[in-house]
C-alpha positions as CSV (number, residue, x, y, z in Angstrom):
1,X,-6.3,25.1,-4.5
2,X,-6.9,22.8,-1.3
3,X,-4.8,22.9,1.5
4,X,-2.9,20.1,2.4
5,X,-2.4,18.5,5.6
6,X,0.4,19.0,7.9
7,X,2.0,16.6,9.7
8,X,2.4,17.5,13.9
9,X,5.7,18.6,15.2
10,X,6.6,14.8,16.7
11,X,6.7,13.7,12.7
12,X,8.7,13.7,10.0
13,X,7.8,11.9,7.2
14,X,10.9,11.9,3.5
15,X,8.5,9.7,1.3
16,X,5.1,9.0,1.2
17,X,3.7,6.6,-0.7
18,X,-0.1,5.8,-1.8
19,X,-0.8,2.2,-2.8
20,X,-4.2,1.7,-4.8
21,X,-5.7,-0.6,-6.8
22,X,-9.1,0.2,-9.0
23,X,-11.1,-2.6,-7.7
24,X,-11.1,-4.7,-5.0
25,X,-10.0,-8.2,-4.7
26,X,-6.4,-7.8,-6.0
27,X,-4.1,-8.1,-2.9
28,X,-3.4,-4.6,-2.6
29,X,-3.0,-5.0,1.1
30,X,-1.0,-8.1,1.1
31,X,1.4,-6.2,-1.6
32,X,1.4,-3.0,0.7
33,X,2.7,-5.2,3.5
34,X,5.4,-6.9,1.6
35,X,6.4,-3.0,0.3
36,X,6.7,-2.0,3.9
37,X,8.9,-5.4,4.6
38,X,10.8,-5.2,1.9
39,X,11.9,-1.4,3.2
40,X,12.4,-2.1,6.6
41,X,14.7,-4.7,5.7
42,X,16.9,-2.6,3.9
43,X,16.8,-0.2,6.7
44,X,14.1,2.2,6.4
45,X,12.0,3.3,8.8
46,X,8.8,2.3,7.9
47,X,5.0,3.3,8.7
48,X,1.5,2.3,7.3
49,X,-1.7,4.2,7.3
50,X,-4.3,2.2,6.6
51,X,-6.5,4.5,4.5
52,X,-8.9,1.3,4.4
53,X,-11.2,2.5,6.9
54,X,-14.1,0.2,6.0
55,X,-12.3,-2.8,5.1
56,X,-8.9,-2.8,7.3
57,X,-6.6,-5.5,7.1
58,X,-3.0,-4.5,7.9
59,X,-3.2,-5.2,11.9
60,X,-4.3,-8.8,11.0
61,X,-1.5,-9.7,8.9
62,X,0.8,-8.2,10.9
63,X,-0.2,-9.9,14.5
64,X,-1.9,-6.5,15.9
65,X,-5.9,-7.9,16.1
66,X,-6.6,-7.0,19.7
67,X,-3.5,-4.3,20.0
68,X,-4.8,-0.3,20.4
69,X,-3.5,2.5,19.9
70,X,-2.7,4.9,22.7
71,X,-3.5,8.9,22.8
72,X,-3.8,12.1,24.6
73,X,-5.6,14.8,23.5
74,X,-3.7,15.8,20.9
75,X,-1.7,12.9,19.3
76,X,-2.1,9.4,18.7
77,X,0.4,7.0,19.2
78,X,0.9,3.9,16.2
79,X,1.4,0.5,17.2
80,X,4.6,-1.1,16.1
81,X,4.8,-4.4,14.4
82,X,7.2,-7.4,15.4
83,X,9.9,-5.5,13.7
84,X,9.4,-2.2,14.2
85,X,6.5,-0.9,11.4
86,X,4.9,1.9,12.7
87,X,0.7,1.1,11.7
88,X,-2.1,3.2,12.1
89,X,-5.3,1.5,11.3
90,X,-9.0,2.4,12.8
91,X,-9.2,-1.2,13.9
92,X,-6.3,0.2,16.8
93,X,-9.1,2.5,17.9
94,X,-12.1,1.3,17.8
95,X,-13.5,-1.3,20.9
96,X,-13.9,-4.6,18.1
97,X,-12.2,-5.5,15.4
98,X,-15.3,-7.3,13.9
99,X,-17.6,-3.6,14.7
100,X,-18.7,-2.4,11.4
101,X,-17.6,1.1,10.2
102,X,-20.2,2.4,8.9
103,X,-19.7,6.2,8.4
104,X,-20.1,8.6,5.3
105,X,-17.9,10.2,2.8
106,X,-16.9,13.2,4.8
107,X,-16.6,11.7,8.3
108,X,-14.1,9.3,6.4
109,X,-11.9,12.1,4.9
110,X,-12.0,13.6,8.5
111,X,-10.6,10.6,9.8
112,X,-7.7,10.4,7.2
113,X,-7.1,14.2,8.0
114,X,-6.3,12.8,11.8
115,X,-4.5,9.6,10.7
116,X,-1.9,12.1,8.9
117,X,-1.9,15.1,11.0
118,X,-2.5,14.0,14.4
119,X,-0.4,10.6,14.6
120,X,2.6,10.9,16.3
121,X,4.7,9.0,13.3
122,X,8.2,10.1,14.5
123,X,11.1,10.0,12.2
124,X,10.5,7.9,9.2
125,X,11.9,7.3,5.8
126,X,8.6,6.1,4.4
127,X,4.8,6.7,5.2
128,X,2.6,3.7,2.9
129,X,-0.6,4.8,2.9
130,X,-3.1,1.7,1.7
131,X,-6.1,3.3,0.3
132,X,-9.6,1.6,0.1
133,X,-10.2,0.1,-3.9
134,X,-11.6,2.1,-6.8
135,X,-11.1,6.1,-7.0
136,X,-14.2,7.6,-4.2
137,X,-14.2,9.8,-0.9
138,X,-10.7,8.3,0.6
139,X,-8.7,8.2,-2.4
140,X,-9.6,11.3,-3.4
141,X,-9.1,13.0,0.0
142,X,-5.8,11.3,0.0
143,X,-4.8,12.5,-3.7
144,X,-5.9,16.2,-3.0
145,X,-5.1,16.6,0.5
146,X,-1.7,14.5,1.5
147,X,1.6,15.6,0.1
148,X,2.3,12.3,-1.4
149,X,5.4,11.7,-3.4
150,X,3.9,8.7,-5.8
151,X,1.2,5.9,-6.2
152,X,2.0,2.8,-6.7
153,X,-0.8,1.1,-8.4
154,X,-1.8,-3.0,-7.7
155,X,-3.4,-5.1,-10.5
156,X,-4.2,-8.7,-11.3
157,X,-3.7,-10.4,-14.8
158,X,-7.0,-10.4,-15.7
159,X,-8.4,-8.7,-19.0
160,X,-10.6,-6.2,-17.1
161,X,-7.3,-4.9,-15.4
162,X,-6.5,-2.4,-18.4
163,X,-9.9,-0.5,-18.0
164,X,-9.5,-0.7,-14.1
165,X,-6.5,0.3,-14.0
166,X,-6.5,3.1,-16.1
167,X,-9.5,4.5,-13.9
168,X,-6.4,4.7,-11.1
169,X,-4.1,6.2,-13.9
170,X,-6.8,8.9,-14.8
171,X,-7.5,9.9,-11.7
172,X,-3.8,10.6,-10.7
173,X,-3.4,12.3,-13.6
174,X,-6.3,14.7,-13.2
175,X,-5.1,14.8,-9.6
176,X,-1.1,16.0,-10.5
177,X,0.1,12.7,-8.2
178,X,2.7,10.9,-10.1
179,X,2.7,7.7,-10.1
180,X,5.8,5.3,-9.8
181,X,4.7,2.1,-11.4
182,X,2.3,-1.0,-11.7
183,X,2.6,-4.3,-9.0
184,X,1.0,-7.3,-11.0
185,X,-0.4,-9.2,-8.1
186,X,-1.3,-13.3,-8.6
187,X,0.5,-13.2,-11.8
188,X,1.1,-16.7,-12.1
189,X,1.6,-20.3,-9.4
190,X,5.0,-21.8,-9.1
191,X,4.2,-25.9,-9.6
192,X,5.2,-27.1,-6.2
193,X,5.8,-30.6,-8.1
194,X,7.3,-29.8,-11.8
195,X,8.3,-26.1,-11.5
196,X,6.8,-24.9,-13.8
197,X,4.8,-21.7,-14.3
198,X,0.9,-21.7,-14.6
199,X,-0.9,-18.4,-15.2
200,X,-3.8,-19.2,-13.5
201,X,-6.0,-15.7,-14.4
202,X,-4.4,-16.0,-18.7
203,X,-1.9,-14.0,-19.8
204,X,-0.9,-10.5,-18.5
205,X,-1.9,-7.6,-19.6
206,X,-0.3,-5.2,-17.3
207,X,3.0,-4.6,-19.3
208,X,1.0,-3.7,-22.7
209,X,-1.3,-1.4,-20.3
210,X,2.2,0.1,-18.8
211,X,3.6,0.5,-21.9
212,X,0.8,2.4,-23.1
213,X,1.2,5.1,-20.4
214,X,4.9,5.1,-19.6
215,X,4.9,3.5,-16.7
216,X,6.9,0.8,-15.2
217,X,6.2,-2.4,-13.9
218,X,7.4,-2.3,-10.7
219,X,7.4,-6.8,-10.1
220,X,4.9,-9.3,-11.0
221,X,4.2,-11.3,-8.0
222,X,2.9,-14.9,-7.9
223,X,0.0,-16.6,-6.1
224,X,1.6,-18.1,-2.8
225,X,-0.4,-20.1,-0.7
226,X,2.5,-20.0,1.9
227,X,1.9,-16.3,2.1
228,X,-1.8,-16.0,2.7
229,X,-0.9,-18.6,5.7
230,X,1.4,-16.3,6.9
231,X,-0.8,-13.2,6.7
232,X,-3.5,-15.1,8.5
233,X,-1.3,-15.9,10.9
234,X,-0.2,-12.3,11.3
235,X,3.2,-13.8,10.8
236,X,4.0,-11.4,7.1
237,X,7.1,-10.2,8.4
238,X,8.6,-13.6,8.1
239,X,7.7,-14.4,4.5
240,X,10.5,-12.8,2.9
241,X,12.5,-14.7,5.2
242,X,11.3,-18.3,4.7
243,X,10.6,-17.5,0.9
244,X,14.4,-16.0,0.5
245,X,14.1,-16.3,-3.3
246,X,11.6,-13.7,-3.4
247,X,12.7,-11.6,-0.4
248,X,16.1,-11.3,-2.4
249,X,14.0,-10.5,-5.9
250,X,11.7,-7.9,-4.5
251,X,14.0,-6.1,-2.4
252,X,15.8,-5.4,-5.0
253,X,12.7,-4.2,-7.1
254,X,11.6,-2.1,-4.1
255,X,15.5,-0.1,-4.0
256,X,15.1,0.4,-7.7
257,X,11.8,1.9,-7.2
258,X,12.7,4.2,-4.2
259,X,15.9,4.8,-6.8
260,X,13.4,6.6,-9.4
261,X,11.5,8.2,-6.5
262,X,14.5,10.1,-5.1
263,X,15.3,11.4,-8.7
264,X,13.7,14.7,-9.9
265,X,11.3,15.3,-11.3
266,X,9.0,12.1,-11.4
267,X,7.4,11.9,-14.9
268,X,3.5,11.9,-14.8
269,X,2.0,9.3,-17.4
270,X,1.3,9.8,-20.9
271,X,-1.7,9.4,-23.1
């Protein structure tokens, strides 16, 4: 049996969670900042690990390009958002954010070993960890090796999402990591002009793939053009704030969610 990680003496983590989508492309970043909004605003204290370390984008959308992380020789320090989100990402170490990373499968896991053991976290009621796309080195490393409560898995409406996402759903399974439900991602555009719904990808498919497993779909989020603004802007913090409709909606998704997470045990899926 592997050993997991420990956190460091200056941490203490209640939940963490593992956001992963099969492929890329889906807004699994985007939806992992809006989970770690959504649970500072009712209170939480929040931190994000971004397990992407090829391919990171949380200190973008969260107005951190240029910020780094402090250290000493045994801890590292996160950067805190606008609001108080605790983010470790390996574009807060390195000298450029536009550097390539270009490093192999086991210097990779190493890094995710320091990310979790060696950050100095502090108190918090919920560690996101955003893992890269698909099911290699990181996720892996992440499944086997961090005590994570649950994995919350990102899709898109598209046909291909039920073999995709039932590559995520195999591998937690095989794994023992229970996972706490589905996020449909670009599920449909609100009509700015007659309201309406269009479902720009078809129809879903998530909830028949769900229901085939016995899982829940956790919210089906739409395509926002506001949103991708803000996230550019490194303004995300803000969205559920000027979009109050969906702050309200998702929040209240999110409390359910950390509802079933709290409850024991959490049901693995069925097949």
């Amino acid at each position: 049996m592997i050993e997991k990680y420990q956190l460091n003496e200056n941490s203490k983590v209640k939940h963490t969670i593992a956001v992963m989508s099969g492929k890329g492309g889906v807004g699994k970043s985007s939806v992992t900042s809006l989970l770690a909004v959504a649970l500072m605003e009712q209170g939480m204290k929040v931190g994000i690990m971004d397990a992407d370390i090829t391919g990171p984008s949380i200190p973008k959308v969260f107005g951190l390009s240029g910020k780094r992380a402090r250290g000493t020789e045994e801890l590292i320090f996160p950067v805190e958002t606008a609001k108080g989100i605790k983010v470790m990402s390996i574009n807060l170490l390195i000298e450029n954010d536009e550097d390539p990373v270009v490093w192999r499968g086991p210097v990779l896991s190493g890094i995710i070993k320091r990310f979790y053991s060696e950050v100095a976290w502090g108190e918090l009621d919920v560690l996101l960890i955003d893992m890269p796309p698909g099911t290699g080195d990181v996720p892996l490393t992440v499944m086997q090796s961090v005590p994570v409560d649950g994995i919350v898995v990102i899709s898109s409406p598209q046909d291909l999402v039920g073999l995709i996402v039932k590559k995520s759903i195999n591998m937690a399974n095989m794994l023992h990591t229970p996972i706490l439900g589905l996020i449909e991602n670009m599920a449909y555009l609100d009509c700015p002009d007659c309201g309406s719904q269009h479902h720009v990808f078809g129809k879903s498919k998530v909830p028949e793939v769900a229901a085939q497993h016995n899982l829940p779909v956790i919210a089906s989020l739409p395509i926002d053009p506001k949103l991708a603004e803000l996230s550019d802007e490194g303004k995300v913090e803000l969205y559920g704030k000027i979009n109050y409709t969906f702050g309200e909606n998702f929040g209240s998704k999110v409390e359910n969610m950390m509802a079933e997470l709290k409850k024991k045990p959490v049901i693995l899926p069925t097949f």
